[in-house]
MARTI-876311 format. One record per residue (C-alpha): residue number from 1; chain; x, y, z. Coordinates in nm, 3 decimals, decimal comma, padded with zeros to 5 digits, always signed. Example, Ala and Ser with C-alpha at 12.3 -4.5 7.8 and 13.67 -1.06 7.14 Angstrom:
KETI | resi | chain | c1 | c2 | c3
KETI | 1 | A | +01,230 | -00,450 | +00,780
KETI | 2 | A | +01,367 | -00,106 | +00,714
//
This chain:
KETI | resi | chain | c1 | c2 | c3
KETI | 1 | A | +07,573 | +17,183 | +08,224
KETI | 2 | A | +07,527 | +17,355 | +07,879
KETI | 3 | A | +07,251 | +17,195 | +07,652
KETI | 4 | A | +07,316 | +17,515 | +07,372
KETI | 5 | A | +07,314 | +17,166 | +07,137
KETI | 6 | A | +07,115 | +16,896 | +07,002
KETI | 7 | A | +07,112 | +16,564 | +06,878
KETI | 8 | A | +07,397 | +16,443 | +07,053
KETI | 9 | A | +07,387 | +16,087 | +07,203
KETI | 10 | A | +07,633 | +15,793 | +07,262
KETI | 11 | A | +07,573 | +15,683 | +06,924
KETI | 12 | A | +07,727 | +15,995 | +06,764
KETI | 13 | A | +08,041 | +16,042 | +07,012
KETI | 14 | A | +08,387 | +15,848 | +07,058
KETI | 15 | A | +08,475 | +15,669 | +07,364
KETI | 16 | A | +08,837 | +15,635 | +07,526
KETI | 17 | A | +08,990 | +15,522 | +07,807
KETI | 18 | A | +09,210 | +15,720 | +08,093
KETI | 19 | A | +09,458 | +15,516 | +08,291
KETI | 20 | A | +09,639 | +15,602 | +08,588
KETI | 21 | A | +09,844 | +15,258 | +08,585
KETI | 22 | A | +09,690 | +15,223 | +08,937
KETI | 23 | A | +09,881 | +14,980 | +09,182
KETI | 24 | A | +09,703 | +14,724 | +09,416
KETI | 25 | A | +09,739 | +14,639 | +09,729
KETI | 26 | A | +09,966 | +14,358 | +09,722
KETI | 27 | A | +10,094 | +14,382 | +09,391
KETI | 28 | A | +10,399 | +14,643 | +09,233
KETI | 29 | A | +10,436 | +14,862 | +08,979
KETI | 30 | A | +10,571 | +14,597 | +08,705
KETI | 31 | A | +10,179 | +14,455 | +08,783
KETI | 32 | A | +10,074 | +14,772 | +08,790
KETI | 33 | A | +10,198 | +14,882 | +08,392
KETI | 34 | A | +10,116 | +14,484 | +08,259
KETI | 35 | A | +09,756 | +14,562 | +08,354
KETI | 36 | A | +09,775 | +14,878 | +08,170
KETI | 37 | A | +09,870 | +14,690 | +07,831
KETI | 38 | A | +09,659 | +14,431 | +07,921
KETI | 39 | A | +09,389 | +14,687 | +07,934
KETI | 40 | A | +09,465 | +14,859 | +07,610
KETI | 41 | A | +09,502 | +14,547 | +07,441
KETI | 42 | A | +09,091 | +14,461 | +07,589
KETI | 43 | A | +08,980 | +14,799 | +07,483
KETI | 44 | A | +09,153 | +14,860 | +07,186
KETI | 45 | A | +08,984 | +14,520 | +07,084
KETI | 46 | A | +08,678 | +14,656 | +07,190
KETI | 47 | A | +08,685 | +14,989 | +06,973
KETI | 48 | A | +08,771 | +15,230 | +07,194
KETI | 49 | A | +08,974 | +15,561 | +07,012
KETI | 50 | A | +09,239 | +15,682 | +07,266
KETI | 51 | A | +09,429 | +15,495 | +07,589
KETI | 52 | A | +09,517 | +15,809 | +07,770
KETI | 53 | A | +09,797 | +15,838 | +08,086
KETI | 54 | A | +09,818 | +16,061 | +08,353
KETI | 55 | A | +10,159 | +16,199 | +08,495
KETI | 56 | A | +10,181 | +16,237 | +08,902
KETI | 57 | A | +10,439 | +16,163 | +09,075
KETI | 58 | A | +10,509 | +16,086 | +09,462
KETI | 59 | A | +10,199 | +15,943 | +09,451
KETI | 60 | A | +10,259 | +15,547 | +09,583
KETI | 61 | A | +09,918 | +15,415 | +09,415
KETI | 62 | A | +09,994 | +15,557 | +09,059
KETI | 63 | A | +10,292 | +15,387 | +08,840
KETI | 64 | A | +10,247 | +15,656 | +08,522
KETI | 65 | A | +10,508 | +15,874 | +08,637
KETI | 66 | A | +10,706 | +15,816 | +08,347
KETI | 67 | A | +10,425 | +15,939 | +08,124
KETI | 68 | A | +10,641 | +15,931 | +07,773
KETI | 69 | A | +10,789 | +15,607 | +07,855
KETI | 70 | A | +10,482 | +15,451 | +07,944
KETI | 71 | A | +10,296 | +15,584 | +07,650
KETI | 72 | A | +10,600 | +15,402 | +07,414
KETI | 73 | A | +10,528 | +15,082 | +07,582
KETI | 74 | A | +10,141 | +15,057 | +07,546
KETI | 75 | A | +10,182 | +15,160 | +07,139
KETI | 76 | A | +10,414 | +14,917 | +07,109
KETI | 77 | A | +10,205 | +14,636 | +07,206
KETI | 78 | A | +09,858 | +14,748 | +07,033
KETI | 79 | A | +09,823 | +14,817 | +06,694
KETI | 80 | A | +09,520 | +15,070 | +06,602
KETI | 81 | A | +09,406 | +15,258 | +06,897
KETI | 82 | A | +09,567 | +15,649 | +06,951
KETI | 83 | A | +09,749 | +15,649 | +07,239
KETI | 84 | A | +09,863 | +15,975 | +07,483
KETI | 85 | A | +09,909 | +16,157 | +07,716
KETI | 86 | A | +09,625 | +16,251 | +07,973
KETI | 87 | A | +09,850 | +16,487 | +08,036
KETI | 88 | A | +10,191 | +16,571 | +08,031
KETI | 89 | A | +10,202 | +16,820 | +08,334
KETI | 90 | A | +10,424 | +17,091 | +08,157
KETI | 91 | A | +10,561 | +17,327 | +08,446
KETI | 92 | A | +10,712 | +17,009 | +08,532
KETI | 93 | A | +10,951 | +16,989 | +08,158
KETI | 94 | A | +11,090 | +17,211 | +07,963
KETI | 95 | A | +10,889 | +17,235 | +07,622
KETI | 96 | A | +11,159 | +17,145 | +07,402
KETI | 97 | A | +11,223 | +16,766 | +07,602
KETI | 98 | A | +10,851 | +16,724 | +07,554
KETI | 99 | A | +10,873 | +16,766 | +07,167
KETI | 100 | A | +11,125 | +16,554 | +07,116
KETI | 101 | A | +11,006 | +16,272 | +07,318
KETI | 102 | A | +10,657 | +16,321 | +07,169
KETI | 103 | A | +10,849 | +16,353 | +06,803
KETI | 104 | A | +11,010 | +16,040 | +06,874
KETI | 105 | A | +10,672 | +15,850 | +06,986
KETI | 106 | A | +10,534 | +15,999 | +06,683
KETI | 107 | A | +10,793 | +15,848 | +06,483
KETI | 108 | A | +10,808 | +15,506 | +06,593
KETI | 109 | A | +10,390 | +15,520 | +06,591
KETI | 110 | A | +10,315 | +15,752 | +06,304
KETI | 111 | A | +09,918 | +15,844 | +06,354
KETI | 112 | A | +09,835 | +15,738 | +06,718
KETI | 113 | A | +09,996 | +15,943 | +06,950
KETI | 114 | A | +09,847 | +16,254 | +07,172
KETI | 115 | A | +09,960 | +16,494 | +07,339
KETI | 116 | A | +09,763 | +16,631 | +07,623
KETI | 117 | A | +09,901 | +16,900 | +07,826
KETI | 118 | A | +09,814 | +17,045 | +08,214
KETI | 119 | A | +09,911 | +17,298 | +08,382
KETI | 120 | A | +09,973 | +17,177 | +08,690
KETI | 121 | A | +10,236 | +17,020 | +08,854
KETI | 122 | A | +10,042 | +16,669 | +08,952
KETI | 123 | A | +10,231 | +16,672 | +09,293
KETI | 124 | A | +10,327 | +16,856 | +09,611
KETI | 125 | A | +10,570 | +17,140 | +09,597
KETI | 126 | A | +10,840 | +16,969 | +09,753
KETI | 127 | A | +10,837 | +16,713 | +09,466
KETI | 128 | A | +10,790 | +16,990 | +09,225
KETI | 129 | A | +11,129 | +17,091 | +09,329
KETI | 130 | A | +11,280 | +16,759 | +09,321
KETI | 131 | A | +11,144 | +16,773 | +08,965
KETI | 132 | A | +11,274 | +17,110 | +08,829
KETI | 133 | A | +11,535 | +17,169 | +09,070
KETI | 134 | A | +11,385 | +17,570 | +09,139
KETI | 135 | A | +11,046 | +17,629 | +09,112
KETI | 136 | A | +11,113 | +18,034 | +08,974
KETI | 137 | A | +10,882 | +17,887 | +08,688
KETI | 138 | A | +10,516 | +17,886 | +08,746
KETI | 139 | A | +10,190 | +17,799 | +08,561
KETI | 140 | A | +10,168 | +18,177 | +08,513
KETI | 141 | A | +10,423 | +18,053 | +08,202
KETI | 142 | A | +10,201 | +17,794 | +08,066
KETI | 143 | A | +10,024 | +17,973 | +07,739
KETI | 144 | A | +10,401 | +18,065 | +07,663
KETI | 145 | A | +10,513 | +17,704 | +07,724
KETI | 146 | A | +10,250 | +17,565 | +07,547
KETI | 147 | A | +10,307 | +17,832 | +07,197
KETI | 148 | A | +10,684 | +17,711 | +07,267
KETI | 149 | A | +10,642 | +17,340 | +07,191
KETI | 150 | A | +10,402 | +17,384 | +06,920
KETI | 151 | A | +10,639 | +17,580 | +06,757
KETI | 152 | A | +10,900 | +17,267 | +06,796
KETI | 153 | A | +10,648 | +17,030 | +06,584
KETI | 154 | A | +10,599 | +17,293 | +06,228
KETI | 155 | A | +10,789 | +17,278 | +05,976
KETI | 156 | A | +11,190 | +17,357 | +05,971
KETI | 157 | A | +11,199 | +17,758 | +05,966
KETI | 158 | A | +11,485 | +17,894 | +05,803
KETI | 159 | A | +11,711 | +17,988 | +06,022
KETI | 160 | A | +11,581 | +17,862 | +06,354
KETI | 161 | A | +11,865 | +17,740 | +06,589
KETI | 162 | A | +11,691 | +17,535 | +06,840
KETI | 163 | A | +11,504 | +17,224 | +06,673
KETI | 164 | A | +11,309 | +16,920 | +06,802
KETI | 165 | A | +11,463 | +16,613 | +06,647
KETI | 166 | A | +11,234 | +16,401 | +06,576
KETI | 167 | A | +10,960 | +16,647 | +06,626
KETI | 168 | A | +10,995 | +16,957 | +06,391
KETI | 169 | A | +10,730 | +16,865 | +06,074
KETI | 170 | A | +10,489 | +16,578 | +06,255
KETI | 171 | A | +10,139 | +16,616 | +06,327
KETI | 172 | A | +10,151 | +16,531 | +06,691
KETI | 173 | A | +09,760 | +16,607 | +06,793
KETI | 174 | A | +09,810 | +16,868 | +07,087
KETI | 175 | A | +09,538 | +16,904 | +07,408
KETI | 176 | A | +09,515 | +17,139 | +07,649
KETI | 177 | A | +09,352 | +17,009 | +07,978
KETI | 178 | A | +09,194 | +17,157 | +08,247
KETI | 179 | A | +08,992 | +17,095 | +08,562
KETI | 180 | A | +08,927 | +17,480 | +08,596
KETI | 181 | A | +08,844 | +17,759 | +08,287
KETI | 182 | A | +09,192 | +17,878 | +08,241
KETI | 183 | A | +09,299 | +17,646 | +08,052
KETI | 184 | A | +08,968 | +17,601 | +07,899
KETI | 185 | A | +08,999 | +17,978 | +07,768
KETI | 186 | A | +09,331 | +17,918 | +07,632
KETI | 187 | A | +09,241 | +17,628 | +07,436
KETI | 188 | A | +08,973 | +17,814 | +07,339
KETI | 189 | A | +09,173 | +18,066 | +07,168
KETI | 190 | A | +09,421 | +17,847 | +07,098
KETI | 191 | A | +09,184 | +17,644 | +06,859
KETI | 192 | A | +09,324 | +17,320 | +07,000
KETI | 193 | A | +09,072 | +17,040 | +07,122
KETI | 194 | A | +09,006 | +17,056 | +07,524
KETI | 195 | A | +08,953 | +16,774 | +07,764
KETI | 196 | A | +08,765 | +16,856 | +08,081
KETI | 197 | A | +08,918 | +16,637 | +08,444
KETI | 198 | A | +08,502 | +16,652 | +08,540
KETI | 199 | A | +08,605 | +16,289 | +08,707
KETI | 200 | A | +08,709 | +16,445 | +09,025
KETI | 201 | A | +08,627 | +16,832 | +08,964
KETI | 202 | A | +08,270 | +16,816 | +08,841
KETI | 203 | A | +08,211 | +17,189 | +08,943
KETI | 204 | A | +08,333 | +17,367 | +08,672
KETI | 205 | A | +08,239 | +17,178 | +08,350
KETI | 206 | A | +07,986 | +17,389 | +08,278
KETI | 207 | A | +08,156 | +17,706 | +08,290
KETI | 208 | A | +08,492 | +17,558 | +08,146
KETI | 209 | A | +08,248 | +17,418 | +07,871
KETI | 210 | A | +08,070 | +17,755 | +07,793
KETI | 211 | A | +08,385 | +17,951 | +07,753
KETI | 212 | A | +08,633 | +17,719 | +07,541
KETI | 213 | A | +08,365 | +17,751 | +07,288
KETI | 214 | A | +08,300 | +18,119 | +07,360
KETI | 215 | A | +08,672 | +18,201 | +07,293
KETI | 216 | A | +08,715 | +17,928 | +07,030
KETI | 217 | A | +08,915 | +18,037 | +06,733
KETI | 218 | A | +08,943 | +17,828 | +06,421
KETI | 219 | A | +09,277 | +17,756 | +06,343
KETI | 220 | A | +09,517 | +17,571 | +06,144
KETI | 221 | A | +09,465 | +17,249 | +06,406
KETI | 222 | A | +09,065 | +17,294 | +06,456
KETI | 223 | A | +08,781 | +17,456 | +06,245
KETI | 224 | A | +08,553 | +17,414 | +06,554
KETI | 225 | A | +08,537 | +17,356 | +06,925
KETI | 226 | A | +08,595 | +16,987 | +07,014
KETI | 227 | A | +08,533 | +16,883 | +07,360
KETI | 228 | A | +08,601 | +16,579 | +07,557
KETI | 229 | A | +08,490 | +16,543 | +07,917
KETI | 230 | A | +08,625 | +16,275 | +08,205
KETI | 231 | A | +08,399 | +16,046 | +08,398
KETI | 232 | A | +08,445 | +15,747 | +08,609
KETI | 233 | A | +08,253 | +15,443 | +08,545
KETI | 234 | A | +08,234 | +15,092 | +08,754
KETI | 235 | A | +08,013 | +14,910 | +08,544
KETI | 236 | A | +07,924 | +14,470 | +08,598
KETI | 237 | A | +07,689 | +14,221 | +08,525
KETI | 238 | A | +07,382 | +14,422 | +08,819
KETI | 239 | A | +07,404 | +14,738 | +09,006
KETI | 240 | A | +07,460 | +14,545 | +09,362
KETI | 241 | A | +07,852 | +14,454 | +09,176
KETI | 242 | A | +07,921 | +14,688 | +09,029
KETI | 243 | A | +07,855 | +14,937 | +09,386
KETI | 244 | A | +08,048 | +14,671 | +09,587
KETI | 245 | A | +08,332 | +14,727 | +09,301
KETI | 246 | A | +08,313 | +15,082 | +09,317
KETI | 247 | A | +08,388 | +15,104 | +09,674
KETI | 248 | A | +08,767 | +15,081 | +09,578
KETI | 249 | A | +08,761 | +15,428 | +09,400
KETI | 250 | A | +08,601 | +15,550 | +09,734
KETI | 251 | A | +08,880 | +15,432 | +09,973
KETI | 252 | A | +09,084 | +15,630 | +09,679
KETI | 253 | A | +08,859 | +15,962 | +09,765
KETI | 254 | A | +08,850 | +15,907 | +10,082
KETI | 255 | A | +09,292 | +15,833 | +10,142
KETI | 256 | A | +09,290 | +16,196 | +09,927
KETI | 257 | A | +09,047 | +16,364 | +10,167
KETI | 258 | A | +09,228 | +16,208 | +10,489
KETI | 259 | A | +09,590 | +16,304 | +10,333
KETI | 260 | A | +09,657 | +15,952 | +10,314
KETI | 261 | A | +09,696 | +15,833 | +09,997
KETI | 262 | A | +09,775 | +15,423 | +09,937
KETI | 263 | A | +09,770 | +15,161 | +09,687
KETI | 264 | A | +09,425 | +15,049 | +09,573
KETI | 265 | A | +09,232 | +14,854 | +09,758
KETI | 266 | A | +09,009 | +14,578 | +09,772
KETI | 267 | A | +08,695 | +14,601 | +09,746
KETI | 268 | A | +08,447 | +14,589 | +10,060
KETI | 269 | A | +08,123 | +14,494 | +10,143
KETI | 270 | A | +07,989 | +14,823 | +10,351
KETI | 271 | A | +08,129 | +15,171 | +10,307
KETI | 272 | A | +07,995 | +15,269 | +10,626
KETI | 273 | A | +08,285 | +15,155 | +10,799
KETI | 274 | A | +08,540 | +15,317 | +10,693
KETI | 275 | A | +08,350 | +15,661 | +10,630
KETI | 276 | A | +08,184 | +15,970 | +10,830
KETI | 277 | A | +07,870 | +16,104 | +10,641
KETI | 278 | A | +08,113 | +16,420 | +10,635
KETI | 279 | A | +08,365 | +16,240 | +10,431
KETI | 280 | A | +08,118 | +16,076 | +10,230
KETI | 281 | A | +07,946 | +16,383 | +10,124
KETI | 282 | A | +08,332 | +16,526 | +10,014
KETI | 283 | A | +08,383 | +16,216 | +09,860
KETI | 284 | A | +08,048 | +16,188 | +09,681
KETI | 285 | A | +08,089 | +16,557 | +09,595
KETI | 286 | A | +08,400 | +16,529 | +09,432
KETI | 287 | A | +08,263 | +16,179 | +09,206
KETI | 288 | A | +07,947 | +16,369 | +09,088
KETI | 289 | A | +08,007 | +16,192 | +08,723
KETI | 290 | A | +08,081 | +15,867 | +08,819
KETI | 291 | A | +07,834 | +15,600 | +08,723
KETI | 292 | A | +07,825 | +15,282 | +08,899
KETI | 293 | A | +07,564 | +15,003 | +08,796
KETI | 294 | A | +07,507 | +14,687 | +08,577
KETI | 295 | A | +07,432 | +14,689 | +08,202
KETI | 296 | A | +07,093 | +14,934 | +08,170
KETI | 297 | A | +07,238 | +15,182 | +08,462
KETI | 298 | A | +07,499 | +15,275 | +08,274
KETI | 299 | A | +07,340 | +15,317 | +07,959
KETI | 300 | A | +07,101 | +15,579 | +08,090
KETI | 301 | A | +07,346 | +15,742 | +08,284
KETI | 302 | A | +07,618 | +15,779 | +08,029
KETI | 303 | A | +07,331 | +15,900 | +07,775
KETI | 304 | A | +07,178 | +16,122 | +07,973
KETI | 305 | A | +07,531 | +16,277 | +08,019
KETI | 306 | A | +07,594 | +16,298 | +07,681
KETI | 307 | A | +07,296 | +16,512 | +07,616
KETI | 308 | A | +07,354 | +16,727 | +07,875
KETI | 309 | A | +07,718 | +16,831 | +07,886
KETI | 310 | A | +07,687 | +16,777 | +07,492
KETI | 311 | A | +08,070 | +16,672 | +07,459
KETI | 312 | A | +08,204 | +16,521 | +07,095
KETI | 313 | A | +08,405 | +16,239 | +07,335
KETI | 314 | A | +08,373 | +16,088 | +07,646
KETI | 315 | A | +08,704 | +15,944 | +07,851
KETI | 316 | A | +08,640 | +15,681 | +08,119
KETI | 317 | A | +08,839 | +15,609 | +08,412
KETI | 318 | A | +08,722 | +15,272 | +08,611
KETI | 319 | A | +08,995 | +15,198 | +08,897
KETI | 320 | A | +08,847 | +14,861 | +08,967
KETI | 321 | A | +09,070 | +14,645 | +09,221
KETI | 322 | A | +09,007 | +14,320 | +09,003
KETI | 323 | A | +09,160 | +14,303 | +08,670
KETI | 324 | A | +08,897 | +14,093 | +08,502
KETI | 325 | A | +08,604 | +14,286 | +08,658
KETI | 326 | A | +08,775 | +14,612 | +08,541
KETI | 327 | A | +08,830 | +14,488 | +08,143
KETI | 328 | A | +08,477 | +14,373 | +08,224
KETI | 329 | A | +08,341 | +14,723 | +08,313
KETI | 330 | A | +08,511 | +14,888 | +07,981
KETI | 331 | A | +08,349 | +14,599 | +07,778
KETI | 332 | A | +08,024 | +14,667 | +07,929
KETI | 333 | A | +08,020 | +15,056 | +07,807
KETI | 334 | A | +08,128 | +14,950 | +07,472
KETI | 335 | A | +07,830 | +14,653 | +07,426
KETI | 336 | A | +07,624 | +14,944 | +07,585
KETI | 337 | A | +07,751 | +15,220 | +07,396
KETI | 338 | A | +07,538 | +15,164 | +07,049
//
């Protein structure tokens, strides 16, 4: 990871929170999107600056396919924290639907909504279609897509015949998001902030890193680069809970690696069981920032990634089968975080 900076620590970053509305085993979606407010409520009360969701669809253990929608429920039932998109897969919608749901968000929550764009679908191909209808688009149209809809959210221009209502004149805070360094380039030139998915593609934060700031042009949205990077963290009260917790984001891993993906499940007392050392190593591979561990653990860990990847924001994912124990873990990083 680039360390081309200094004196960054957890004291002198922001902390948010990514949400994938996960859905247990033995509970349904409705559970599934209660939690989510529940846990926006907890973290918002715990000074956290962003509640990000993810759209995927086809995907039976994730209830944020309805990204927009979602988004307008969990604003509506805090009352300071931002609240966004983490992201709005964009081959998926054509830009102009996206400004005027993100106008009208804006406009019922004036000041706390983000918009975080990706690139890719967040599904299979056959879905895709099911989604667009034809797939003759392709993610070789993004940067075009993407210079469409901000062109929805300035200012009325005289003349212009196809407007975002709401939309056209709101500051709706745009993101590009990446897991590779396309998008990290684009942003880059862009001048628009960039969020790294190093949660579950650790292998390219580096690079992705090095060239968004490379290519970054100040612009009318940014005077410099601004950087926020994904991790997972299962944090409770010692390290032996909080690794018996995390084994629940592991049978997630491990579903993706097998092609079997399922609700999420409990928690269990011995991964060995259910993995190979092959599939471990995949799965291990894949979680390189996650930190797992009580109080102290985390601390160092998060820290230590903080002055490495030297990122201005760090956004945590903990899919934690318990409720309590997962508004737990966020509280934990906060008490831990100064």
């Amino acid at each position: 990871m680039t360390t081309n900076q200094s004196n960054t620590s957890l004291k002198t970053i922001k902390r948010s929170v990514l949400d994938l509305a996960p859905i247990l085993s033995g509970q349904t979606a409705r559970d599934a999107l209660h939690n989510s407010l529940n846990l926006a409520q907890a973290t918002e009360q715990s000074g956290y600056t962003r509640y990000w969701v993810a759209e995927h669809h086809n995907m039976p253990g994730i209830a944020s396919s309805a990204t927009a929608v979602l988004i307008g429920y969990l604003a509506g039932g805090t009352k300071t924290i931002r609240v966004g998109s983490g992201g709005i897969m964009l081959p998926n919608h054509a830009p102009l639907i996206v400004a005027e749901q993100f106008g009208t968000l804006e406009s019922l929550y004036p000041g706390r909504i983000d918009l975080g764009l990706g690139r890719a679908p967040g599904t299979d191909q056959l879905t895709s279609m099911a989604l667009r209808r034809d797939l003759r688009g392709s993610v070789n149209d993004f940067p075009d897509n993407v210079q469409e809809l901000i062109s929805y959210f300035k200012p009325e221009t005289e003349g212009a015949r196809v407007r975002a209502i709401p939309g056209e004149g709101l500051h709706v805070p745009i993101w590009l998001l990446g897991s590779s360094t396309f998008s990290a380039q684009l942003a880059g030139m862009l001048g628009l902030p960039f969020a790294f998915a190093s949660h579950f593609a650790p292998q390219q934060l580096s690079d992705a890193l090095y060239l968004y700031r490379h290519h970054f042009t100040p612009s009318a949205y940014l005077e410099k680069p601004y950087v926020m990077a994904g991790v997972n963290v299962i944090a409770a009260e010692t390290d032996e809970k909080a690794e018996y917790l995390a084994s629940s984001l592991y049978q997630s891993f491990l579903g993706i690696i097998r092609g079997s993906r399922s609700l999420l499940q409990p928690p269990v007392e011995n991964m060995a069981e259910h993995w190979n050392p092959i599939e471990e190593a995949h799965v291990r591979e894949q979680l390189q920032y996650t930190f797992v561990g009580g109080p102290e653990t985390i601390h160092d860990k998060l820290e230590k990634f903080t002055k490495e990847a030297q990122v201005d924001e760090i956004i945590i994912a903990s899919n934690i089968y318990d409720q309590e124990a997962r508004i737990k873990s966020y509280q934990i990083v906060a008490e831990q975080w100064n």
